[in-house]
C-alpha positions as a printed Julia matrix, in Angstrom:
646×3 Matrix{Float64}:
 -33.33  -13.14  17.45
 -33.72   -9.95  19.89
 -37.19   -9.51  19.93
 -38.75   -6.04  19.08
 -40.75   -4.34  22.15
 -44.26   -3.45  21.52
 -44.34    0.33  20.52
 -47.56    1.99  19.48
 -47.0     2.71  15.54
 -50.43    4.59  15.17
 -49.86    8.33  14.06
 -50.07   10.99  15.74
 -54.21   12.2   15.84
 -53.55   15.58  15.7
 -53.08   17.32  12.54
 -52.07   20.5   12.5
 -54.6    21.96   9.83
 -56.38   24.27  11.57
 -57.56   27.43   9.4
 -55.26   30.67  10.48
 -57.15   33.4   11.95
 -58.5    36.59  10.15
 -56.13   39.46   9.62
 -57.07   42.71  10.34
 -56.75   45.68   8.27
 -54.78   48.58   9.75
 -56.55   50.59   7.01
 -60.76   50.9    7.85
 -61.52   51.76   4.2
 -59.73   48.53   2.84
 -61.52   46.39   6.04
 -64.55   45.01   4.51
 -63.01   44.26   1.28
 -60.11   42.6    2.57
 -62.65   40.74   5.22
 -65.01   40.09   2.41
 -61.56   38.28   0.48
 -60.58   36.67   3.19
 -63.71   34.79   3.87
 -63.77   33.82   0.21
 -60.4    32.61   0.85
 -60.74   30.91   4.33
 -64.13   28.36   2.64
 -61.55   27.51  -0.43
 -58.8    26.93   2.14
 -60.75   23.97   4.63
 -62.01   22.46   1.24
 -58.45   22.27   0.34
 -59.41   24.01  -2.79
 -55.76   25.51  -2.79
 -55.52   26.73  -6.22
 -58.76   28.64  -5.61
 -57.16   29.73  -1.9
 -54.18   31.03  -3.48
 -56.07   33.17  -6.01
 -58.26   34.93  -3.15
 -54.63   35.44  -1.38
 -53.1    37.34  -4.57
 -56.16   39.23  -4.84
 -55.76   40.37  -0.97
 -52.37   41.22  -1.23
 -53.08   43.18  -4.39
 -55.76   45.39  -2.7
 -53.56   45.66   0.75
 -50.82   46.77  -1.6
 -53.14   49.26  -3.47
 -54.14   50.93  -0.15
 -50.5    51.07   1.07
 -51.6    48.83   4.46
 -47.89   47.2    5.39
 -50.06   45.31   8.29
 -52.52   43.63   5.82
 -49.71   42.84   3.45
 -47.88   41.22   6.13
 -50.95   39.11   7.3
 -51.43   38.19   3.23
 -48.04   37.2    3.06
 -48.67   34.86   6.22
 -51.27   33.42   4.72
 -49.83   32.37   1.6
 -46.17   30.83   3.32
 -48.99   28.55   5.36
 -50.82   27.42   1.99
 -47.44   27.03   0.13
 -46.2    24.59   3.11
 -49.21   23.06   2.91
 -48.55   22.35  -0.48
 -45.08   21.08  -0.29
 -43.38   24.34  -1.31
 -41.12   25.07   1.54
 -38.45   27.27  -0.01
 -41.54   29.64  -1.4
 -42.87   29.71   1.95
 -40.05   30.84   3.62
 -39.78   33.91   0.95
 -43.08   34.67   1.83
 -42.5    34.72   5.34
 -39.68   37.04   5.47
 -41.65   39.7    3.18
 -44.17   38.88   5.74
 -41.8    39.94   8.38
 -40.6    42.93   6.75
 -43.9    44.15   5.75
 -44.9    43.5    9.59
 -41.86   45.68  10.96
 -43.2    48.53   8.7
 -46.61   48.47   9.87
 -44.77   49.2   13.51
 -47.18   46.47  15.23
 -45.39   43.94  17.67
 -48.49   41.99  17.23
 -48.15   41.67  13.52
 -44.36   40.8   13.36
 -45.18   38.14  16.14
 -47.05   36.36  14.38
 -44.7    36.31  11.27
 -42.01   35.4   13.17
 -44.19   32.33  14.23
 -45.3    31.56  10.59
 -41.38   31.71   9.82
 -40.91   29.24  12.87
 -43.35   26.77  11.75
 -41.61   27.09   7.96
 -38.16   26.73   9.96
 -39.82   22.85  11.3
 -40.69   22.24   8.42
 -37.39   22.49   7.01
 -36.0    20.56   9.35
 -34.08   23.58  10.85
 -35.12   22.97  14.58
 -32.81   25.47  16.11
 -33.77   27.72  13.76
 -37.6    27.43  14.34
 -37.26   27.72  18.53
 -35.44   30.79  17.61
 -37.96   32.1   15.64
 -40.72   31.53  18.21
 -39.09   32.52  21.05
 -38.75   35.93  19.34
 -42.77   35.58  18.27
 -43.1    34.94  22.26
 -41.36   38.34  22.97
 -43.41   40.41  20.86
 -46.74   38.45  21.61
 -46.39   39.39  25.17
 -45.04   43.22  24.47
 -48.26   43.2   22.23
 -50.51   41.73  25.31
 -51.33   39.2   22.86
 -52.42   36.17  24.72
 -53.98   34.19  21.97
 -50.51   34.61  20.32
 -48.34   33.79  23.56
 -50.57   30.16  23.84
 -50.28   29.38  19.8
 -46.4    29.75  20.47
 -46.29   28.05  23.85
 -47.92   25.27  21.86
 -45.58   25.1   18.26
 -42.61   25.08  21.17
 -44.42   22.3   23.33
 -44.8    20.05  20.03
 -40.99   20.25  19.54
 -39.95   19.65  23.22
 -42.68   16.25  22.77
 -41.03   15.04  19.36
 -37.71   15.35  20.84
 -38.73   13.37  24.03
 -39.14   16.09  26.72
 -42.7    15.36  27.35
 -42.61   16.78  30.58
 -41.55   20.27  29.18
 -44.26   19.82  26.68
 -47.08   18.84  29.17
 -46.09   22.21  31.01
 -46.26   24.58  28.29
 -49.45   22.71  26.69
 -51.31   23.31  29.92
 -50.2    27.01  30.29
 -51.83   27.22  26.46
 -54.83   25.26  27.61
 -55.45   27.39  30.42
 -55.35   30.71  28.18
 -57.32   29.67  25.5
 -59.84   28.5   28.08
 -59.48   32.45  29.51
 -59.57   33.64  26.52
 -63.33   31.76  25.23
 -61.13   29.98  22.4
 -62.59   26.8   22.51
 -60.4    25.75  19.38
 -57.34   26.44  20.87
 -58.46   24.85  24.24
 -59.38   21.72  22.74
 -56.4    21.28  20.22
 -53.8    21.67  23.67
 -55.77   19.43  25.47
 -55.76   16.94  22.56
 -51.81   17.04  22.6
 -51.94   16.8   26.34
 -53.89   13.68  25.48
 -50.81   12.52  23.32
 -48.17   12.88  26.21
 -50.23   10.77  28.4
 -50.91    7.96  26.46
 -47.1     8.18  25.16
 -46.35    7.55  28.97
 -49.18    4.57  29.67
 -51.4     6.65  31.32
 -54.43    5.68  29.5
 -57.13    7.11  31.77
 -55.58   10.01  32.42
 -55.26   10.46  28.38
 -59.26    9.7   27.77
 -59.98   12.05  30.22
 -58.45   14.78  28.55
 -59.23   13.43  24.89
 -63.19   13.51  26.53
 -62.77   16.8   28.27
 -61.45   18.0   24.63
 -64.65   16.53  22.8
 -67.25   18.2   25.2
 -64.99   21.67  25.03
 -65.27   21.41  21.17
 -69.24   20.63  21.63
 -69.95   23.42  24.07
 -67.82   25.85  21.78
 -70.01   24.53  18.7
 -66.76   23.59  16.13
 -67.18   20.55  14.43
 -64.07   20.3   13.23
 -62.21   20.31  16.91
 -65.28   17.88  17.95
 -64.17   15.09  14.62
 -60.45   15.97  15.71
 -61.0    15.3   19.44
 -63.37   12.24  18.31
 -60.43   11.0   16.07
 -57.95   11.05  19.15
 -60.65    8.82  21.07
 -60.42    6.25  17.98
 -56.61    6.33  18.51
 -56.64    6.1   22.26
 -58.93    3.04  21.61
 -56.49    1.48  19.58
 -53.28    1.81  21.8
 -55.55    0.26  24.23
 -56.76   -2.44  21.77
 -60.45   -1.76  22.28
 -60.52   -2.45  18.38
 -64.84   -2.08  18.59
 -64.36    1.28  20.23
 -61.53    2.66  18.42
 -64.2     1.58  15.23
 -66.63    3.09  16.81
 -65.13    6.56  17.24
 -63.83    6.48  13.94
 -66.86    6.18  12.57
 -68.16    8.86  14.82
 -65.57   11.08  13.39
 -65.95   10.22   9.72
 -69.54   10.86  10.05
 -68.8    14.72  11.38
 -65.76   15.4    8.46
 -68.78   14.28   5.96
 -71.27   16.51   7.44
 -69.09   19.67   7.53
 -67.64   18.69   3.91
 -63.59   17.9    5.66
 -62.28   16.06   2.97
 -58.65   16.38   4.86
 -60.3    15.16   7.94
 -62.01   12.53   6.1
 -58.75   11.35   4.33
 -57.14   11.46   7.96
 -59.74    9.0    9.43
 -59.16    6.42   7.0
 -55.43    6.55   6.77
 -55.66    5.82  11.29
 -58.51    2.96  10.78
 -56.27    1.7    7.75
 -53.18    1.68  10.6
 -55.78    0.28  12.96
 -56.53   -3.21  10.42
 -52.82   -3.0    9.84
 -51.47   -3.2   13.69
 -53.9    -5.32  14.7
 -55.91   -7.79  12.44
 -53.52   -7.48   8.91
 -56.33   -7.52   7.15
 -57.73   -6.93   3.33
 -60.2    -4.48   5.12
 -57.01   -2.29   6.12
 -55.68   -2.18   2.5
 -59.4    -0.87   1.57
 -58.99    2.02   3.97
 -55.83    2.95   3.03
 -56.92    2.91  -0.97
 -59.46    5.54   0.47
 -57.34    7.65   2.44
 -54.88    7.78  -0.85
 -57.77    8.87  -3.08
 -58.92   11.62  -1.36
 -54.75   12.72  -0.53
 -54.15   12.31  -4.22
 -57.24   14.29  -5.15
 -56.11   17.13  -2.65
 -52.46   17.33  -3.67
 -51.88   16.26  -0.09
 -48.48   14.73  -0.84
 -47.33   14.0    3.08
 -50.87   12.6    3.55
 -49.59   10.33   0.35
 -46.38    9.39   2.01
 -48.0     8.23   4.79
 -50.26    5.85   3.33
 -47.53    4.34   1.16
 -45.34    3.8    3.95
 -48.35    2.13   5.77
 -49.76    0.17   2.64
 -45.31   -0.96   2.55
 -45.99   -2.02   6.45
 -48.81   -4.02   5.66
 -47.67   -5.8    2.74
 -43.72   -6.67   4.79
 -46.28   -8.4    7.86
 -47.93  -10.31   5.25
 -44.88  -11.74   3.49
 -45.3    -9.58  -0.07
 -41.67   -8.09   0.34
 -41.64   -6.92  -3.63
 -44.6    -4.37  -3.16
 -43.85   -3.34   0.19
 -39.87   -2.52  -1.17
 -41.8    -0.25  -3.74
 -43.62    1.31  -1.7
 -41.15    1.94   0.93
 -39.07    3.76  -1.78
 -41.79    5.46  -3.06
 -42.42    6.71   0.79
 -39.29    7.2    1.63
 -38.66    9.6   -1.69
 -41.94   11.35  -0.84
 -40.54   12.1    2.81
 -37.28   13.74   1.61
 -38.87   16.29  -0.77
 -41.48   17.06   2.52
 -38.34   17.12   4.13
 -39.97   14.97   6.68
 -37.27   13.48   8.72
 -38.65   10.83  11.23
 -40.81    9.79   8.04
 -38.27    9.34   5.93
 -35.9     7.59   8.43
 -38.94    5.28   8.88
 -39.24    4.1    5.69
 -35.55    3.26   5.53
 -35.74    1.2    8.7
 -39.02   -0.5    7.4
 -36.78   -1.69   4.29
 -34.03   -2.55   6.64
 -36.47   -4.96   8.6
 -37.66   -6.17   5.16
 -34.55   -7.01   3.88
 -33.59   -8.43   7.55
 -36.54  -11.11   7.98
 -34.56  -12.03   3.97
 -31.49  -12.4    6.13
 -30.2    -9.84   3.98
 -27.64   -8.49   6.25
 -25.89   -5.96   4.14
 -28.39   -4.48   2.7
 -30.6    -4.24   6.3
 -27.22   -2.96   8.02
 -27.24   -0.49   4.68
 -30.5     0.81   5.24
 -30.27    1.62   9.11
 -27.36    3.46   8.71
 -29.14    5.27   5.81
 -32.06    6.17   8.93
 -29.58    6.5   11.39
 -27.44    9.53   8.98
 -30.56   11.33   8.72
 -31.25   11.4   12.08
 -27.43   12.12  12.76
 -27.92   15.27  10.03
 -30.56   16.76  12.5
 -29.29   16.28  15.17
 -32.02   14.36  16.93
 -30.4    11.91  19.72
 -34.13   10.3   20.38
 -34.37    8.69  16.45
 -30.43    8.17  16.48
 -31.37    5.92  19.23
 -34.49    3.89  17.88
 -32.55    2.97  14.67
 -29.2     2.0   17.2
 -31.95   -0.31  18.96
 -32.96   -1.53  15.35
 -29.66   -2.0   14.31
 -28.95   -4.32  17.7
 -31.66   -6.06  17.09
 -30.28   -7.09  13.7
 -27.14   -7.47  15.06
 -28.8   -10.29  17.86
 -30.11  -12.15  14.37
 -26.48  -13.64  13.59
 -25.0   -13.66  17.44
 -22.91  -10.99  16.81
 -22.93  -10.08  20.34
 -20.14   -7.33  20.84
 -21.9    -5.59  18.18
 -25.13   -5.29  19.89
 -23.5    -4.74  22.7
 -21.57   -1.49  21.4
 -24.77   -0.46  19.31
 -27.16   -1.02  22.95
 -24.58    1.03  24.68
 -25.13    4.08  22.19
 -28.58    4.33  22.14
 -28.89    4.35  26.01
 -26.32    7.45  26.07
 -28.84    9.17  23.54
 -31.69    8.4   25.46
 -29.96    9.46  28.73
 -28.61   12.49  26.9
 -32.62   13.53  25.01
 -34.34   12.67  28.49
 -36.06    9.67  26.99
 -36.9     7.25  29.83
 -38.95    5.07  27.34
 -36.35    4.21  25.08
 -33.64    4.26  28.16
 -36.13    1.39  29.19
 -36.1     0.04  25.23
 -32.44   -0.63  25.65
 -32.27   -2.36  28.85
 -34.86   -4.65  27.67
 -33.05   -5.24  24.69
 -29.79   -5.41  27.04
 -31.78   -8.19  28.86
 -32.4   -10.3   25.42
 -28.45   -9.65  25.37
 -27.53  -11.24  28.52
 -30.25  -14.16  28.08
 -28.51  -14.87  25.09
 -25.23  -15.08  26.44
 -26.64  -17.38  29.1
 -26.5   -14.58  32.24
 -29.49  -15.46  33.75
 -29.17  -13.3   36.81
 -27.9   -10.07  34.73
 -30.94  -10.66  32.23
 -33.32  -10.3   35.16
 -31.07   -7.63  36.76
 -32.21   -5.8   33.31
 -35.73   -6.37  32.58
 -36.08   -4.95  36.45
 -34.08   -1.75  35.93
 -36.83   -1.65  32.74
 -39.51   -2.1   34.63
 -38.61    0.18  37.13
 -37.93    2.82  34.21
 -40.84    2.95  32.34
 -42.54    3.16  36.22
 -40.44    6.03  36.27
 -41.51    7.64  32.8
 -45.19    6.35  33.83
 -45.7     3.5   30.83
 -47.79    1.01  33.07
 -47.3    -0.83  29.84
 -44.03   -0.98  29.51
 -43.78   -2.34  33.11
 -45.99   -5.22  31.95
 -44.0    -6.5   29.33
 -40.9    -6.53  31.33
 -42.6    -8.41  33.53
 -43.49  -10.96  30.16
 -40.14  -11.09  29.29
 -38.96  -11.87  33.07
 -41.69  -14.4   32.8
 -40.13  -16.16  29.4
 -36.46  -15.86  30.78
 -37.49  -17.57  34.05
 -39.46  -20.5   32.31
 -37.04  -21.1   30.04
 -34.42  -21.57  32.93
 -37.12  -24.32  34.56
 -38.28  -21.78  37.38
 -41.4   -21.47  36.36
 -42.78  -21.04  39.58
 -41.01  -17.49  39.23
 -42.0   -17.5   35.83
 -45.65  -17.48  36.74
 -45.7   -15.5   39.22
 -43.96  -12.39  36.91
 -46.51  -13.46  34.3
 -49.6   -13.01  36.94
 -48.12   -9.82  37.94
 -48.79   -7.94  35.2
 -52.1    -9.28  34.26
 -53.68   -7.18  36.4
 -52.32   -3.94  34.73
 -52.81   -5.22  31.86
 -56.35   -5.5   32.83
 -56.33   -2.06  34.81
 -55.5    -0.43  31.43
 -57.66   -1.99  29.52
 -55.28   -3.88  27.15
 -57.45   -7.18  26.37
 -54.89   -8.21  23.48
 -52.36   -7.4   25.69
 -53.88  -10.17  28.73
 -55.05  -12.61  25.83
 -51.14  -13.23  24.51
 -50.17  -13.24  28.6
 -52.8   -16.01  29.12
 -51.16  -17.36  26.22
 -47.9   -17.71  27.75
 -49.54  -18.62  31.18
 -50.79  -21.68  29.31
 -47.49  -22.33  28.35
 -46.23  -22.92  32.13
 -49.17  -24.8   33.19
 -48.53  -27.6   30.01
 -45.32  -27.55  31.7
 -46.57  -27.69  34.93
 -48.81  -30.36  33.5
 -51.5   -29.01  34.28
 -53.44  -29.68  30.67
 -57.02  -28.81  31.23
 -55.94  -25.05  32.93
 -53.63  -24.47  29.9
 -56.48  -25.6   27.76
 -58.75  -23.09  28.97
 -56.5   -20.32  29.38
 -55.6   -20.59  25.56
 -59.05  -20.86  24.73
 -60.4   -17.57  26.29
 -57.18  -15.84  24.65
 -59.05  -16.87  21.53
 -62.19  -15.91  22.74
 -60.52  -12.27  23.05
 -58.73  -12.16  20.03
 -61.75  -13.06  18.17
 -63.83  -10.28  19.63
 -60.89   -7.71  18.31
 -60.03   -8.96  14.87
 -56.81   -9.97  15.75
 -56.63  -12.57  13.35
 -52.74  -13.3   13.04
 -53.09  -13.69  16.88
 -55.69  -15.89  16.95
 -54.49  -18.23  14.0
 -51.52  -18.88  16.18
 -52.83  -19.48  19.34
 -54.82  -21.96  17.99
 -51.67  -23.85  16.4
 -50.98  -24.09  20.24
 -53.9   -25.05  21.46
 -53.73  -27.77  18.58
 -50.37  -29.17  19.99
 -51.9   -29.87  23.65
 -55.24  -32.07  21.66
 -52.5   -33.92  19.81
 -50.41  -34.54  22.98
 -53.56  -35.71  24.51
 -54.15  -38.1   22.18
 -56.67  -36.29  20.01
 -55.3   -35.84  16.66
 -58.76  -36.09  15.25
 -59.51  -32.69  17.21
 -56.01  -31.42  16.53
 -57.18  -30.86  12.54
 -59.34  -29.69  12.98
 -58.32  -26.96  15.18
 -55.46  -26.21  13.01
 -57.93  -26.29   9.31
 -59.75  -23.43  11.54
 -56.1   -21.48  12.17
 -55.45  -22.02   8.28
 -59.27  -21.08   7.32
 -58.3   -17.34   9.59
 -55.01  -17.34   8.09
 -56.26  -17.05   4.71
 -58.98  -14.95   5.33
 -56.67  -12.75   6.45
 -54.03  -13.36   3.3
 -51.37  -13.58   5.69
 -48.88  -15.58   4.07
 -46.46  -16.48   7.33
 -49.55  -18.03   9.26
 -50.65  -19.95   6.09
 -47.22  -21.73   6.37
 -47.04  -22.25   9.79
 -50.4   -23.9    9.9
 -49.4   -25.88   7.06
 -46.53  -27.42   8.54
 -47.71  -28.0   11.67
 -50.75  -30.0    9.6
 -48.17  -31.61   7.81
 -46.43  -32.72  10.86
 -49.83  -34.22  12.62
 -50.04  -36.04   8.99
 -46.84  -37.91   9.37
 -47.98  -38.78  12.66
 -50.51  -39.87  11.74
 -49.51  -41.75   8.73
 -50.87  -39.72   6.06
 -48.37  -39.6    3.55
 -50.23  -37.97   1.22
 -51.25  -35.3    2.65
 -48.57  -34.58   4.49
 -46.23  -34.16   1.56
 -48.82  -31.67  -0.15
 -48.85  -29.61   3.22
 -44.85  -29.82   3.93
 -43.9   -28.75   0.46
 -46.74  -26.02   0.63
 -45.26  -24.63   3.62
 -41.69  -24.95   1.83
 -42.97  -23.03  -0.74
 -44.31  -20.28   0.86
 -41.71  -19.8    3.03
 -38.69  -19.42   0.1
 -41.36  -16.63  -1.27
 -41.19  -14.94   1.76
 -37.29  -15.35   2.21
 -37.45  -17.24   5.64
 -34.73  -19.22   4.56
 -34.49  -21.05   7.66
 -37.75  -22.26   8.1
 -37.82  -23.51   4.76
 -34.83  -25.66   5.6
 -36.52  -26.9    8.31
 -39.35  -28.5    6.57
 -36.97  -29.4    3.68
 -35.28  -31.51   6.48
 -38.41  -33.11   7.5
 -39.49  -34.01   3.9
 -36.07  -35.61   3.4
 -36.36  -37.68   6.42
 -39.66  -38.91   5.14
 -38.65  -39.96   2.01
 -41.14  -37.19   0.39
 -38.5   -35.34  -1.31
């Protein structure tokens, strides 16, 4: 089967929640009861008291209204199309909007109408209605300029830099995210500072650039500090957490989260609170699959449920579905997919609801459920189609060759490979331009093509050099490695593999250099060079201890077992693999419980313990027809047959 290329699946870390500013009344006799409203409603608003928020809102209106003030009706109006979207309520946003705008074009202030035609932009997004929304700003950037509004002008240079990033022009985003930065930081607004910088954050660890990222995620922390808002300081904390994580510091991404929960507590954030879990939750699942991830999330879901937070809700289904698919339970994680994927469609959230739909698709594929995974991409690739958003169109095409590699149909990965590169090449996406030639690689290695395999993973390579993903350069190098040591060379093979250690290392990724030691090992049991591979495997478990990566770890072992048995150790060999079954389990992962039963099983027919081997075989059996690997179940079937056991 083509195999999947690592991708960050951590969330974005920056919410857009932040609390709109004050309106001001173009009437001084109404000002310091509107102000005195408004405050009322801005404390009910961050403690997502919304019914509460939405009373204080109808109150302001009603006293704007009473004093004839078209500019403090508009700004009411804002207000209350932000807390309807933030409750789900698109369609009465968007009225409110548009009163907003035609209450702002009677108050005769370019100021006020530019900031309804943002709010109507942001509405627009969330519809879905992407051309719509850049209209909308660019006409909010017009009048924020006429109005000499620069606080305005960076707030839209930033809602347009988010689109250009979700659609894959990061480097339009970076530009117009440091123009913002740069006027907030004129302007005193350490807020607004720290939120661009945050995003700028996001680009550069998108691309790889890891230490370029932190120091913009730190300069973002101390401009929050210095400007004394806690909230930006847990945000920009948050983003350190999830920087941590893409670079698999698991202690320090723990660490900051922590740091951040600790701040959302203080200042009474239950959003931000809720937001922390739901990324450590991700953290556990990415990482270590754990029962401590499926806490987090229970946490996260609470505190959305309690808030009425229903995309906060979808989220955490769709990761609690992600969880339970890695760990084999494929009837709870179909639930919950559906449940996700319903949730998405009434937020009208595309990419999330696309995502859930290709999560069931690789559900149903590891069941070998072909129709129904070929179904559900094309359900995720027709709502990416819909919007008109070439960059998802090609992720699920990539998906869909992967499942295409899983029965050999070959012309149909190639025609589905050939797709997603034009969408890449046609949203600017190096990264997934790079995705596909990888995948084109896996293509021609399957077919036998040495030469054009390698011809492949180095155009990759050179890509995501190009699109500045030292990562990505790295694991083309792996898979050049694995193609070259499967073709005997492993000479070659080595020397790709000890190539990108040392950006593995320069980056920080320890997981990362633990699995390439892994398959460094690999060569030098080929090479036979025992006692290297030996100790190469063994500080790869050393590393994957120190981050939790228990699935990791559990199978490493399994290979270190293999060498002890070769070496005539079988003794040793249990017990090495009792301590991959003891992680397994800790960790309820149900595919790593099998594997380390059959491979005990096996070292028991070896052996010549019947007995046990029969109870570990047909346990492995077992556990594999649960989790619909078909195949592997087969396989041990086969060996119990051949025993006599069956």
């Amino acid at each position: 089967m083509i195999t999947t290329f690592f991708a960050c699946v951590l969330p974005d870390p920056v919410i857009a929640d932040q609390v709109p500013k004050a309106p001001q009344a173009a009437s001084p006799s109404t000002a310091a009861e509107l102000r005195s409203i408004y405050e009322d409603y801005r404390r009910n608003y961050v403690a997502f008291r919304l019914l509460e928020a939405k009373q204080d809102l109808e109150r302001y209106i009603f006293s704007a209204e009473q004093a004839n003030d078209a500019g403090s009706q508009s700004s009411g109006r804002m207000l209350l199309a932000d807390l309807l979207k933030r409750q789900g309520n698109v369609e009465g946003a968007l009225v409110q909007a548009e009163l907003a705008l035609k209450f702002a074009r009677k108050s005769d202030s370019a100021l006020v109408e530019a900031n309804a035609w943002q709010v109507i932009g942001d509405i627009r997004e969330s519809k879905g209605d992407f051309k719509a929304a850049t209209t909308a700003r660019e006409q909010a950037l017009v009048l924020a300029k006429r109005a000499g509004d620069q606080r305005g002008v960076a707030g839209v240079y930033s809602a347009l830099a988010q689109r250009d990033k979700l659609e894959g022009r990061s480097k339009d985003a970076e530009e117009r995210y440091l123009e913002a930065a740069k006027t907030y930081r004129e302007l005193g607004d350490a807020t607004g500072e720290s939120t661009a910088l945050r995003q700028l954050a996001d680009i550069s660890i998108a691309r790889g650039q890891y230490a370029k990222g932190r120091e913009q995620a730190e300069r973002a922390l101390s401009v929050a500090i210095a400007g004394k808002d806690r909230q930006a300081e847990a945000h920009a904390l948050r983003e350190l957490g999830w920087l941590a994580a893409v670079e698999r510091k698991i202690l320090e991404a723990d660490t900051r989260y922590a740091e951040a929960l600790a701040v959302y507590l203080n200042i009474g954030d239950a959003q931000g609170e809720a937001n922390v879990y739901y990324s450590w939750g991700e953290l556990s699942r990415v990482y270590t699959q754990s029962g401590e991830g499926r806490e987090r999330y229970e946490k996260a879901l609470a505190i959305y449920q309690r808030l009425g937070d229903r995309q906060g809700q979808a989220n955490v289904l769709k990761g609690v579905a992600e969880l339970n698919r890695l760990l084999g339970l494929s009837g709870p994680a179909r639930k919950q997919y559906e449940q996700a994927a319903e949730l998405f469609h009434s937020l009208r959230s595309t990419q999330g609801e696309a995502d859930s739909y290709l999560g069931i698709g690789e559900l149903e594929q590891t069941q070998n459920h072909y129709p129904a995974a070929r179904a559900s991409y094309g359900r995720a690739l027709k709502i990416y189609q819909d919007r008109d958003q070439p960059a998802g169109q090609a992720r699920v095409l990539r998906s869909i060759a992967r499942l295409e590699g899983s029965r050999n149909n070959l012309p149909a990965v190639d025609r589905s490979l050939a797709e997603a590169k034009r969408l890449s090449q046609q949203s600017g996406d190096l990264a997934g331009i790079a995705s596909a030639l990888v995948l084109y690689g896996h293509l021609y290695k399957m077919q036998g093509k040495v030469d054009q395999a390698r011809k492949s993973y180095d155009e990759a390579r050179a890509t995501y050099a190009s699109a500045g993903q030292e990562l990505g350069e790295a694991q083309a190098l792996r898979y050049t490695g694995l193609l070259l040591a499967d073709a005997s060379d492993l000479k070659s093979a080595q020397a790709a593999f000890e190539s990108a250690l040392p950006i593995l290392n320069r980056n920080g990724d320890r997981l990362g250099e633990a699995n390439l030691k892994r398959s460094l090992a690999g060569i030098y049991a080929k090479q036979g060079r025992v006692a290297e591979a030996k100790g190469m495997l063994l500080e790869a478990i050393r590393v994957m201890r120190i981050a939790g990566a228990s699935r990791s770890e559990a199978s490493t072992l399994g290979d270190l077992a293999k060498l002890q048995f070769d070496e005539g150790n079988p003794r040793v060999a249990r017990e090495t693999l009792l301590n991959a079954l003891q992680i397994a389990e800790g960790a309820k992962d149900e595919g790593q419980i099998a594997v380390a039963n059959e491979l005990l099983g096996q070292l028991a027919v070896n052996t010549g313990d019947r007995s046990e081997a029969r109870g570990r075989l047909q346990r492995a059996m077992k556990i594999y027809s649960n989790m619909g690997r078909e195949g592997a179940a087969s396989g041990v079937r086969e060996v119990l047959v051949e025993q006599g056991m069956l």
